[in-house]
Rosetta silent file (secondary structure, phi, psi, omega in degrees, C-alpha in Angstrom):
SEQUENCE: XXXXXXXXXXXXXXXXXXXXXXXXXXXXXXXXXXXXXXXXXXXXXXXXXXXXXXXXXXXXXXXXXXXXXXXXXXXXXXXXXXX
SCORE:     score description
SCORE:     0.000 S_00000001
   1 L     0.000  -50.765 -170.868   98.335  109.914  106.128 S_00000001
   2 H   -77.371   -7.132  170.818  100.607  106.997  107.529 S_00000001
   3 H   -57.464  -39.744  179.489   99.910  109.263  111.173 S_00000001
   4 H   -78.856  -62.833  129.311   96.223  108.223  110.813 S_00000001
   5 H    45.604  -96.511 -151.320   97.210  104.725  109.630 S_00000001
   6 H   -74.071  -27.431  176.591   99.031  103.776  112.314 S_00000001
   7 H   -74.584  -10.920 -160.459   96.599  105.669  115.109 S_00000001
   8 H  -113.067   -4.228  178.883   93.612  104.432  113.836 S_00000001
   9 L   -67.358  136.665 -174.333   95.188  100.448  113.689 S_00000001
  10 L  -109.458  114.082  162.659   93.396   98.076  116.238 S_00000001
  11 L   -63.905  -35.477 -167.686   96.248   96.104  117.449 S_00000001
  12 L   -89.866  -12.842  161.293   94.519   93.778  119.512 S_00000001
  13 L   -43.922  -51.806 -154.159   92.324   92.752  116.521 S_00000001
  14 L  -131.447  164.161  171.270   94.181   91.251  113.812 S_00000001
  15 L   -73.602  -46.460 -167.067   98.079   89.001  114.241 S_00000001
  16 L  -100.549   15.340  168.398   99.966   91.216  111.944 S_00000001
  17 H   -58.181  -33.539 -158.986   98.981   94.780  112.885 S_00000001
  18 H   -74.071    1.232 -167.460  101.979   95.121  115.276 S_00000001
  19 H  -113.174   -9.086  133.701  104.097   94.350  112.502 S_00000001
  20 H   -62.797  -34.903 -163.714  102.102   96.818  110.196 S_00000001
  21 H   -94.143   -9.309  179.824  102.151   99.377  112.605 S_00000001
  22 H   -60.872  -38.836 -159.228  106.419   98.898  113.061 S_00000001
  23 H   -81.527  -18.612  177.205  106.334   99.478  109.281 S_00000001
  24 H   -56.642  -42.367  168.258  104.315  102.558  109.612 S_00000001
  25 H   -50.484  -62.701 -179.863  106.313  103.718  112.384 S_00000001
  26 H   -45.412  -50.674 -169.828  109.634  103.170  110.071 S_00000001
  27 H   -69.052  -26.995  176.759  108.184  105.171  107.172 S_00000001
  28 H   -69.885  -44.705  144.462  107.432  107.828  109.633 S_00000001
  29 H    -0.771  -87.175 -168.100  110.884  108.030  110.660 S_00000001
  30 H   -42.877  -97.987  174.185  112.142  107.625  107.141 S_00000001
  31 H     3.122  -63.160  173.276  109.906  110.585  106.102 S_00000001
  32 H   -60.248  -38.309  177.643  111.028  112.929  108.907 S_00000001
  33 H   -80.229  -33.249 -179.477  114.624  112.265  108.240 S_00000001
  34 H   -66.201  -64.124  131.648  114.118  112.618  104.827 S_00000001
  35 H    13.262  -84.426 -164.022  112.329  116.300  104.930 S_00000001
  36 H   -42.913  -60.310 -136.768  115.296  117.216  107.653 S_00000001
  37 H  -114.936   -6.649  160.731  118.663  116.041  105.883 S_00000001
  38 L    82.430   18.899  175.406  116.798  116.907  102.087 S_00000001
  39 L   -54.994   74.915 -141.880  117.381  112.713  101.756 S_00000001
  40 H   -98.644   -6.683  169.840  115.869  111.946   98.489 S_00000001
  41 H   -81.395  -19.338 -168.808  116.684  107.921   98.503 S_00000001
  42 H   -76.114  -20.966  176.550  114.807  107.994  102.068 S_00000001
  43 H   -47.838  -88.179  170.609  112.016  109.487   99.906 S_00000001
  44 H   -26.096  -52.004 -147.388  112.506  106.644   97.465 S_00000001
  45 H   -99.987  -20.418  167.621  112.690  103.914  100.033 S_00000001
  46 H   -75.177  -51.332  162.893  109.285  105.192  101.850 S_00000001
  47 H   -31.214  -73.274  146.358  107.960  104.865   98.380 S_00000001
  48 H   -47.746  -22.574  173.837  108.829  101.647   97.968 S_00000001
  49 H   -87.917  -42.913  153.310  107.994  100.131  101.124 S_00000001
  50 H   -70.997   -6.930  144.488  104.575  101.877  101.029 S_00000001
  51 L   -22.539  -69.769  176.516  103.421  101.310   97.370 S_00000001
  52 H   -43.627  -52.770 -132.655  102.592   97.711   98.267 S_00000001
  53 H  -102.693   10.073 -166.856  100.568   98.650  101.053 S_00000001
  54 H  -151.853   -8.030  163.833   98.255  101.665   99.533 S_00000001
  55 H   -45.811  -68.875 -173.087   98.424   99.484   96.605 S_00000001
  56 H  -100.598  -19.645  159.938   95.801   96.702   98.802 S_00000001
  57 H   -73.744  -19.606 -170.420   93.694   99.132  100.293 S_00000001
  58 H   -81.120  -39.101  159.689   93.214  100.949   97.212 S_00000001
  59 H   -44.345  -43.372 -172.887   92.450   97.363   95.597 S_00000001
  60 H   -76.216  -35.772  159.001   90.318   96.482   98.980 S_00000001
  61 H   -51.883  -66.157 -172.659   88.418   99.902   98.424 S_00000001
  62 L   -83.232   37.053 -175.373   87.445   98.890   95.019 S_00000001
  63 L  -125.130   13.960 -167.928   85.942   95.727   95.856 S_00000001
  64 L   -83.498  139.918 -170.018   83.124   97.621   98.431 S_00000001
  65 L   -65.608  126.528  160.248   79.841   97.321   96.809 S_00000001
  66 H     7.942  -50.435 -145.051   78.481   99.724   94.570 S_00000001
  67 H  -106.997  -73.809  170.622   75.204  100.656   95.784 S_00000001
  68 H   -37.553  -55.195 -172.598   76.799  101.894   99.438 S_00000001
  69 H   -69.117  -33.535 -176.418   79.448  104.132   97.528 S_00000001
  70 H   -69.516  -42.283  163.766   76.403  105.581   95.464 S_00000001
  71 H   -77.092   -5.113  170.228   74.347  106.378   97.893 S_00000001
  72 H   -84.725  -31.429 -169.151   77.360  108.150   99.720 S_00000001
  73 H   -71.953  -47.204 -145.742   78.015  109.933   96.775 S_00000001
  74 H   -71.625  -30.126  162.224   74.288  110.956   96.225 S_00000001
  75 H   -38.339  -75.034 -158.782   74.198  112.358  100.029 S_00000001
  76 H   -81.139   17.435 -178.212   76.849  114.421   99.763 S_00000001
  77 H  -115.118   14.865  154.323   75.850  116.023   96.326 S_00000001
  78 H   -89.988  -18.475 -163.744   72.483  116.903   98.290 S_00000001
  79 H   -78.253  -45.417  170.195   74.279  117.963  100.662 S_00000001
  80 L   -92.182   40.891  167.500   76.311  120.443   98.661 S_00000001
  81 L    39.234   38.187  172.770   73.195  121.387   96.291 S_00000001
  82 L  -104.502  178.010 -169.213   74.807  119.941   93.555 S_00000001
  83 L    39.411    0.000    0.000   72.833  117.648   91.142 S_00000001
Protein backbone atom coordinates (compact mmCIF):
# COMPACT_ATOMS: atom_id res chain seq x y z
CA UNK A 1 0.00 0.00 0.00
CA UNK A 2 2.58 2.80 1.06
CA UNK A 3 4.51 1.27 -2.52
CA UNK A 4 1.50 2.69 -4.45
CA UNK A 5 1.40 5.80 -2.22
CA UNK A 6 4.52 6.94 -2.79
CA UNK A 7 4.59 5.85 -6.81
CA UNK A 8 1.49 7.22 -7.57
CA UNK A 9 2.50 10.90 -5.62
CA UNK A 10 2.81 13.87 -8.16
CA UNK A 11 5.72 15.64 -6.77
CA UNK A 12 5.75 18.47 -8.93
CA UNK A 13 2.11 19.26 -7.96
CA UNK A 14 1.68 20.05 -4.47
CA UNK A 15 4.84 21.83 -1.78
CA UNK A 16 4.77 19.05 0.67
CA UNK A 17 4.71 15.84 -1.39
CA UNK A 18 8.55 15.53 -1.25
CA UNK A 19 8.28 15.56 2.31
CA UNK A 20 5.30 13.02 2.19
CA UNK A 21 6.98 10.90 -0.07
CA UNK A 22 10.46 10.92 2.48
CA UNK A 23 7.90 9.73 5.06
CA UNK A 24 6.66 7.03 2.87
CA UNK A 25 10.02 6.10 1.91
CA UNK A 26 10.96 5.84 5.88
CA UNK A 27 7.98 3.59 6.64
CA UNK A 28 9.10 1.49 3.80
CA UNK A 29 12.36 1.03 5.26
CA UNK A 30 10.96 0.69 8.73
CA UNK A 31 8.65 -2.10 7.42
CA UNK A 32 11.39 -4.07 5.62
CA UNK A 33 13.63 -3.98 8.59
CA UNK A 34 10.99 -4.83 10.68
CA UNK A 35 9.78 -8.19 8.68
CA UNK A 36 13.82 -9.00 8.44
CA UNK A 37 15.15 -8.57 12.17
CA UNK A 38 11.25 -9.81 13.54
CA UNK A 39 11.39 -5.83 15.03
CA UNK A 40 8.08 -5.43 16.59
CA UNK A 41 8.63 -1.60 17.94
CA UNK A 42 9.60 -0.84 14.10
CA UNK A 43 6.10 -2.31 13.55
CA UNK A 44 4.80 0.00 16.23
CA UNK A 45 6.59 3.08 15.04
CA UNK A 46 5.27 2.55 11.23
CA UNK A 47 1.98 2.46 12.97
CA UNK A 48 2.30 5.43 14.50
CA UNK A 49 3.74 7.54 11.97
CA UNK A 50 1.15 6.24 9.45
CA UNK A 51 -2.15 6.34 11.48
CA UNK A 52 -2.23 10.11 11.03
CA UNK A 53 -1.88 9.90 7.48
CA UNK A 54 -4.57 6.99 6.46
CA UNK A 55 -6.43 8.62 9.16
CA UNK A 56 -6.98 12.03 6.42
CA UNK A 57 -7.52 10.16 3.46
CA UNK A 58 -9.90 7.94 5.02
CA UNK A 59 -11.60 11.27 6.44
CA UNK A 60 -10.96 12.96 2.76
CA UNK A 61 -12.70 9.76 1.22
CA UNK A 62 -15.70 10.31 3.28
CA UNK A 63 -16.32 13.73 2.34
CA UNK A 64 -16.69 12.65 -1.76
CA UNK A 65 -20.23 13.09 -2.66
CA UNK A 66 -22.69 10.53 -2.41
CA UNK A 67 -24.32 10.23 -5.62
CA UNK A 68 -20.68 9.42 -7.50
CA UNK A 69 -19.93 6.59 -4.84
CA UNK A 70 -23.55 5.21 -5.62
CA UNK A 71 -23.47 5.09 -8.90
CA UNK A 72 -19.97 3.28 -8.63
CA UNK A 73 -21.40 0.97 -6.42
CA UNK A 74 -24.54 0.34 -8.66
CA UNK A 75 -22.06 -0.39 -11.79
CA UNK A 76 -20.22 -2.78 -10.29
CA UNK A 77 -23.22 -4.80 -8.76
CA UNK A 78 -24.42 -4.91 -12.57
CA UNK A 79 -21.49 -5.78 -13.35
CA UNK A 80 -21.25 -8.79 -11.08
CA UNK A 81 -25.14 -9.72 -11.57
CA UNK A 82 -25.77 -8.96 -8.23
CA UNK A 83 -28.89 -6.86 -7.28
Amino acid sequence: MVTELSSTLKTDVWDGASGLLSIYQYAMEAMIGANIYRDVNRTKECIVLLEPLRQGWHDAASQLPVQGAATGTARMNGTLGVG
